[in-house]
VEXBAVEX-452556 format. One line per field, with one value per residue: residue in one letter; residue number from 1; y, x negated, z negated of N, C-alpha, C, O in turn. Coordinates in nm, 3 decimals. Example, Ala and Ser with C-alpha at 12.3 -4.5 7.8 and 13.67 -1.06 7.14 Angstrom:
2
code = a,s
pos = 1,2
nv = -0.569,-0.225
nu = -1.319,-1.285
nw = -0.780,-0.708
cav = -0.450,-0.106
cau = -1.230,-1.367
caw = -0.780,-0.714
cv = -0.330,0.003
cu = -1.320,-1.290
cw = -0.780,-0.787
ov = -0.332,0.114
ou = -1.424,-1.341
ow = -0.846,-0.804
END
This chain:
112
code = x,x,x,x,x,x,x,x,x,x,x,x,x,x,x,x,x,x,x,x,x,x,x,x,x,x,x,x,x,x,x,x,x,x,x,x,x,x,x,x,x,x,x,x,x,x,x,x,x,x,x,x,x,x,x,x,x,x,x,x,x,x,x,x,x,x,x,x,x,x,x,x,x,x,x,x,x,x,x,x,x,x,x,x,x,x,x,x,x,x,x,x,x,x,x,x,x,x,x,x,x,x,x,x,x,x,x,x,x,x,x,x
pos = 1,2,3,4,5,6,7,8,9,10,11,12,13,14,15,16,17,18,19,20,21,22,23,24,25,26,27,28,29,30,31,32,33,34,35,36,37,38,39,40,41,42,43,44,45,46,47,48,49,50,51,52,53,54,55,56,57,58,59,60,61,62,63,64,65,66,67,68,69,70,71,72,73,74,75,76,77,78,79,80,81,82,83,84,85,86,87,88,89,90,91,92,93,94,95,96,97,98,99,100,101,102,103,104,105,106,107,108,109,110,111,112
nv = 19.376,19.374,19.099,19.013,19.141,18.997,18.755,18.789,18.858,18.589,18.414,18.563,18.452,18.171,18.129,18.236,18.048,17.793,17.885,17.911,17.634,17.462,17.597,17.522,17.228,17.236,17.325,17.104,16.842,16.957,16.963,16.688,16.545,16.672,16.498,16.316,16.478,16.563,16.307,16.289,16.459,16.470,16.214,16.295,16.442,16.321,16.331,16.624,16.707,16.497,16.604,16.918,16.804,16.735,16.995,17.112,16.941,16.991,17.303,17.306,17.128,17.282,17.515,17.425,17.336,17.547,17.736,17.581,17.567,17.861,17.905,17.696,17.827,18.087,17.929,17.801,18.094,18.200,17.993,18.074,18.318,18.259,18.118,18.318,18.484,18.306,18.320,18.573,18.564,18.545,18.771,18.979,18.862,18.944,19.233,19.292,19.197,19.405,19.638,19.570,19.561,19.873,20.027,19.949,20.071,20.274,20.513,20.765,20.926,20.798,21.018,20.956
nu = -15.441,-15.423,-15.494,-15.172,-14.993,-15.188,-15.018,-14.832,-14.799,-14.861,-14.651,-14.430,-14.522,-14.519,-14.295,-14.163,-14.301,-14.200,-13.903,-13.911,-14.014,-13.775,-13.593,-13.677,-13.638,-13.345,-13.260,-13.397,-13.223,-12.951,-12.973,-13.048,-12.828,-12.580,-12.475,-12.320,-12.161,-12.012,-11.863,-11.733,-11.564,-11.418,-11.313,-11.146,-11.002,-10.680,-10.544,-10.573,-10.358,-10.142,-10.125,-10.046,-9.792,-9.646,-9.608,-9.418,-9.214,-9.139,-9.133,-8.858,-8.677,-8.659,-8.535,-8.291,-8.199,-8.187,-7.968,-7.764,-7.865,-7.807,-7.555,-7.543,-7.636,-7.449,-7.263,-7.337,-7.439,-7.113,-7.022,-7.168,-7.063,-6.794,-6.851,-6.929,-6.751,-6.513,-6.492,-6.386,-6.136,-5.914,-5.929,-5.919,-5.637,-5.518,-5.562,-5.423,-5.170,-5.121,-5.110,-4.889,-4.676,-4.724,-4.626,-4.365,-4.263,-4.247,-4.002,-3.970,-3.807,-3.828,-3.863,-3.764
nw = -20.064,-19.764,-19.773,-19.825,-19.619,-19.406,-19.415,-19.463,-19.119,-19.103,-19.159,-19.000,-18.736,-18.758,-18.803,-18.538,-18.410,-18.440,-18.417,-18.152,-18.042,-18.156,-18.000,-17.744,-17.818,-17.798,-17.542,-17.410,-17.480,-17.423,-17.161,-17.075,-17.199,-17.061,-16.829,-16.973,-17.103,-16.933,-16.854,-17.015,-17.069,-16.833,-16.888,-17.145,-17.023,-16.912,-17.172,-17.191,-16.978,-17.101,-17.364,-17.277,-17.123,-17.347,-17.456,-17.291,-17.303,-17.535,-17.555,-17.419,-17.562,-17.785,-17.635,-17.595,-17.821,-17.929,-17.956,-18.081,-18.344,-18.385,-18.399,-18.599,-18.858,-18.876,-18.906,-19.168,-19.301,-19.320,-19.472,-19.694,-19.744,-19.834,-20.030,-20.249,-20.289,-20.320,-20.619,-20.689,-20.599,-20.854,-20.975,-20.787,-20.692,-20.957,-20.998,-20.759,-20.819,-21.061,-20.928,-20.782,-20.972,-21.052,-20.801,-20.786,-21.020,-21.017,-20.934,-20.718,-20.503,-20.196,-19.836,-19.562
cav = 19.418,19.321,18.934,19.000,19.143,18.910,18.641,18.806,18.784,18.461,18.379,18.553,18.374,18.072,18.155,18.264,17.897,17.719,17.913,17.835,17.484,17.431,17.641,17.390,17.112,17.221,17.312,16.952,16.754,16.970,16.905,16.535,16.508,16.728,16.380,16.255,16.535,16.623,16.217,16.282,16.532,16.368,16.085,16.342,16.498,16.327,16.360,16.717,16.650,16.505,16.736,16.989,16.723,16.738,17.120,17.166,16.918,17.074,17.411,17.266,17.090,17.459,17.603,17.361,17.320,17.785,17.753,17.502,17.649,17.958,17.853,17.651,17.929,18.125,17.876,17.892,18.207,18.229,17.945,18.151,18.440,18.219,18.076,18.432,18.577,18.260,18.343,18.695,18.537,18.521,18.903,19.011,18.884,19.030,19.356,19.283,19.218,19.573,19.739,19.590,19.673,19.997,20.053,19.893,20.100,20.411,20.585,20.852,20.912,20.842,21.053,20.940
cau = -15.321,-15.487,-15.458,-15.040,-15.026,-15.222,-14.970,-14.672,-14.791,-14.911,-14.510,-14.345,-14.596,-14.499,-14.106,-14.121,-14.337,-14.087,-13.772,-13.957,-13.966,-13.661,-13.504,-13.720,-13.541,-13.216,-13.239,-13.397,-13.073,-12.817,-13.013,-13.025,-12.682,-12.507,-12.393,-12.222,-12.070,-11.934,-11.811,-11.637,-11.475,-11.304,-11.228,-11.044,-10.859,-10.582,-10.490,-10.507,-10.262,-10.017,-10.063,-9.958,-9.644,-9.610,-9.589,-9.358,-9.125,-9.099,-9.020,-8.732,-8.613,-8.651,-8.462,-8.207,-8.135,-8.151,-7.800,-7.709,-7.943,-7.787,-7.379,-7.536,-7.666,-7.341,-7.153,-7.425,-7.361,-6.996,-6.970,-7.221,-6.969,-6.697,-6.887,-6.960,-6.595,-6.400,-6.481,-6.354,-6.011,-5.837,-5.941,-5.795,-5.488,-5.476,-5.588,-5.288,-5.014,-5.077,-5.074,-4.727,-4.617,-4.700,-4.552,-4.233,-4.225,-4.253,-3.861,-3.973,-3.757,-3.894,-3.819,-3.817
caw = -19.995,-19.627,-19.742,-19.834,-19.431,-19.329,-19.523,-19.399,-19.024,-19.059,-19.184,-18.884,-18.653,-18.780,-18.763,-18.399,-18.294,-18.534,-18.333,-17.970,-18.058,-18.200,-17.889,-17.668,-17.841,-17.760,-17.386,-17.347,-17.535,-17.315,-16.999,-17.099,-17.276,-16.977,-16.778,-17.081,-17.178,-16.813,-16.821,-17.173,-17.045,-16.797,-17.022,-17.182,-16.883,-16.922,-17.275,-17.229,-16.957,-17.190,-17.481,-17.209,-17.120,-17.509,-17.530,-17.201,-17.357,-17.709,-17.524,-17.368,-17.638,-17.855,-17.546,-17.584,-17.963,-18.027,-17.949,-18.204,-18.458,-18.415,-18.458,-18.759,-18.901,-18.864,-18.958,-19.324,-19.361,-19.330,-19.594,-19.817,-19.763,-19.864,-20.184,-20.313,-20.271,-20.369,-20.773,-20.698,-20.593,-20.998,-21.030,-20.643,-20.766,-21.120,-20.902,-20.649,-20.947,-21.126,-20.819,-20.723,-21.090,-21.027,-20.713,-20.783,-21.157,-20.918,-20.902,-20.690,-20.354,-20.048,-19.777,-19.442
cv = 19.371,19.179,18.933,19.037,19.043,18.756,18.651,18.788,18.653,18.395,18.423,18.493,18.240,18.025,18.114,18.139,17.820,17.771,17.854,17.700,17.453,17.457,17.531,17.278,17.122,17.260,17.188,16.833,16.851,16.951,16.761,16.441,16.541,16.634,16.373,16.339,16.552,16.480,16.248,16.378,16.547,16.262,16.178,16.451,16.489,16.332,16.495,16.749,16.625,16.602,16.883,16.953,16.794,16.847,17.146,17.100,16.961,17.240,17.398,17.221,17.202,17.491,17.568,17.353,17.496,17.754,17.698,17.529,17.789,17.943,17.774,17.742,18.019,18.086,17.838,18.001,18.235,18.128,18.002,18.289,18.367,18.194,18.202,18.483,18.490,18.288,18.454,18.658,18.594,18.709,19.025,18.978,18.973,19.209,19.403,19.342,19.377,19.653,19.747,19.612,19.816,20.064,20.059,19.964,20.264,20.455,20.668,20.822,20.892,20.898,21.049,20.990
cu = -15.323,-15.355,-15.263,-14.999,-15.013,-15.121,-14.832,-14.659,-14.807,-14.731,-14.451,-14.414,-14.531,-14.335,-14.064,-14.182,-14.184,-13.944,-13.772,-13.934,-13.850,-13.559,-13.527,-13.617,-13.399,-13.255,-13.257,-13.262,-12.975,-12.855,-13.002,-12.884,-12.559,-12.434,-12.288,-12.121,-11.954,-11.889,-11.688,-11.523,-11.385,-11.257,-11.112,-10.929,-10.746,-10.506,-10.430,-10.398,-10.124,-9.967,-9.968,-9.819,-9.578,-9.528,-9.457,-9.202,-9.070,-9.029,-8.870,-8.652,-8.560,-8.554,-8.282,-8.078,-8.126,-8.018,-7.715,-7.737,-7.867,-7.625,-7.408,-7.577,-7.569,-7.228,-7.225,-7.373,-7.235,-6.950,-7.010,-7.127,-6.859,-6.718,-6.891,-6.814,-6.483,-6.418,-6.426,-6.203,-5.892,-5.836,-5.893,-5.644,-5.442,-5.465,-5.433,-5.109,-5.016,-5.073,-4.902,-4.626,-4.629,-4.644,-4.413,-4.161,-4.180,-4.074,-3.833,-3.856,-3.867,-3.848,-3.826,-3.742
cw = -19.850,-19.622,-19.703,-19.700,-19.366,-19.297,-19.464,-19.240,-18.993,-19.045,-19.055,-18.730,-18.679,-18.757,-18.590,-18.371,-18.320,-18.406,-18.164,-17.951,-18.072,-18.081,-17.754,-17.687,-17.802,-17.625,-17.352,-17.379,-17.421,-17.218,-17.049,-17.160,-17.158,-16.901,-16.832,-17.141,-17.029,-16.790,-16.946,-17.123,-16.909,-16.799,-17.068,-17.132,-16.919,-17.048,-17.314,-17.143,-17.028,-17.309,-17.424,-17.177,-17.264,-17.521,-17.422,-17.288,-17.474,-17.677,-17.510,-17.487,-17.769,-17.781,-17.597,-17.737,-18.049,-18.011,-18.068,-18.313,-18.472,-18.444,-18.611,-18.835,-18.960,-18.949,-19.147,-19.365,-19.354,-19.450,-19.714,-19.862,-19.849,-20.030,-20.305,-20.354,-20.358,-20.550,-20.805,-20.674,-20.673,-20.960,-20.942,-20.676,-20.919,-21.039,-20.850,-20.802,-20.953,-21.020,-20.736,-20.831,-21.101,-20.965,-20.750,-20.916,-21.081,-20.910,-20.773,-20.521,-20.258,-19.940,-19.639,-19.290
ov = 19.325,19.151,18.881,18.936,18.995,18.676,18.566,18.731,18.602,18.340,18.329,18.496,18.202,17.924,18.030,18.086,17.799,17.692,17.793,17.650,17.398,17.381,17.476,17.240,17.019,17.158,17.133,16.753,16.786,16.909,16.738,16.321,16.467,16.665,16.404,16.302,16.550,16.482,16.220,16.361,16.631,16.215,16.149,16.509,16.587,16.340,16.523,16.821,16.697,16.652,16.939,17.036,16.879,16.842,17.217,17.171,16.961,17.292,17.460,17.287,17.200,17.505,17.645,17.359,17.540,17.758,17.754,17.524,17.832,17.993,17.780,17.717,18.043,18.144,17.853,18.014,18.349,18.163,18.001,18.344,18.429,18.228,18.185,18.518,18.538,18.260,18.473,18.732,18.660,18.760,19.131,19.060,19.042,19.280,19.496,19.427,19.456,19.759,19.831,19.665,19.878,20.165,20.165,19.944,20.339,20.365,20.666,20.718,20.958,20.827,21.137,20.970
ou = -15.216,-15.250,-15.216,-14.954,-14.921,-15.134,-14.750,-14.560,-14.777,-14.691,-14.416,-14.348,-14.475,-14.281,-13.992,-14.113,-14.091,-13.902,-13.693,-13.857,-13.806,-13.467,-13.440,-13.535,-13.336,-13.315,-13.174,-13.222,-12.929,-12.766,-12.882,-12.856,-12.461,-12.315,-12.178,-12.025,-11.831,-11.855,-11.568,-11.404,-11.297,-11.170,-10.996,-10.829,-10.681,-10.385,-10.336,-10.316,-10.025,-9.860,-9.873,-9.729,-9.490,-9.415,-9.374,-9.109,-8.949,-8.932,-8.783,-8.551,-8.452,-8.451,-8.189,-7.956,-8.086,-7.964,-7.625,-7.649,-7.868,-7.594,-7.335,-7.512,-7.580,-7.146,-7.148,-7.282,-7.230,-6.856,-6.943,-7.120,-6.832,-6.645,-6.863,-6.791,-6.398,-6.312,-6.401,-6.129,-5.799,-5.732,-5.846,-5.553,-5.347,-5.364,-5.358,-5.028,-4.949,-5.014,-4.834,-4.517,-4.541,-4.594,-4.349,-4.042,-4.086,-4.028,-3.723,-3.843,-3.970,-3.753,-3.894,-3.800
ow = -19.810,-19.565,-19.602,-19.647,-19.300,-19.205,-19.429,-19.195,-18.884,-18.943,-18.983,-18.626,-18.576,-18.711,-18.536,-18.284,-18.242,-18.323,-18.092,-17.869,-17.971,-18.054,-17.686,-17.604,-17.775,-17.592,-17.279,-17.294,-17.327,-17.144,-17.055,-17.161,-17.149,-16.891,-16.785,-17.208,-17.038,-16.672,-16.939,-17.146,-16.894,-16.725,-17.038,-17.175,-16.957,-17.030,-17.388,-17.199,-17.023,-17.342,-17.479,-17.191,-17.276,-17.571,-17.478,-17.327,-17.496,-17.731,-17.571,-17.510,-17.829,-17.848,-17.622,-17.752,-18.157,-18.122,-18.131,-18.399,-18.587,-18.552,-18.709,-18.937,-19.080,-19.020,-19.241,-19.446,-19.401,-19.523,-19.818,-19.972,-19.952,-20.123,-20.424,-20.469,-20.433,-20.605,-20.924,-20.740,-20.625,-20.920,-20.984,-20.683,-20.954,-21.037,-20.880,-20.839,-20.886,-21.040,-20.678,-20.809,-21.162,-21.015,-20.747,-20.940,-21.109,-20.840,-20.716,-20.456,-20.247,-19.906,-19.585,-19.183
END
């Protein structure tokens, strides 16, 4: 039972050099890489620059076209109103008729 112990510290001994090293290795690459990255990244200055252009212009152009989007819209749904209703037309009139046959069958006085 000792040896399995012994077997299991030997393993997290070996972990923690293994992690030291490995942590070694990276501090030395970003100290040695740190130039290149701080040149890259103003290489890419100005791109983000434009992507910002990009986004200012796309607001505007949003700002610009809600208005139109929203009369087309309007003007959608008022034809969808129209499409729905015009099949109801035939049956508004049939409606209409018996109602002015009724009226008109009517005798009664009116008294005004």
């Amino acid at each position: 039972m000792i040896e399995l112990a012994a077997l299991a510290l030997v393993a997290v001994v070996a972990w923690v050099v293994l992690s030291l090293a490995l942590a070694l290795v990276k501090v030395v690459l970003w100290v040695l890489l740190l130039p290149l990255r701080l040149l890259f990244g103003l290489l890419v200055l100005p791109f983000l620059l434009l992507k910002f252009l990009g986004m200012a212009i796309g607001a505007l152009v949003c700002v610009i076209l809600a208005p139109v989007l929203v009369i087309a819209l309007l003007v959608g749904l008022a034809a969808a109103a129209v499409a729905l209703v015009a099949p109801l037309l035939p049956l508004l009139f049939v409606a209409f008729v018996v109602w002015f046959v009724v009226r008109a069958s009517n005798s009664q006085a009116i008294a005004r």
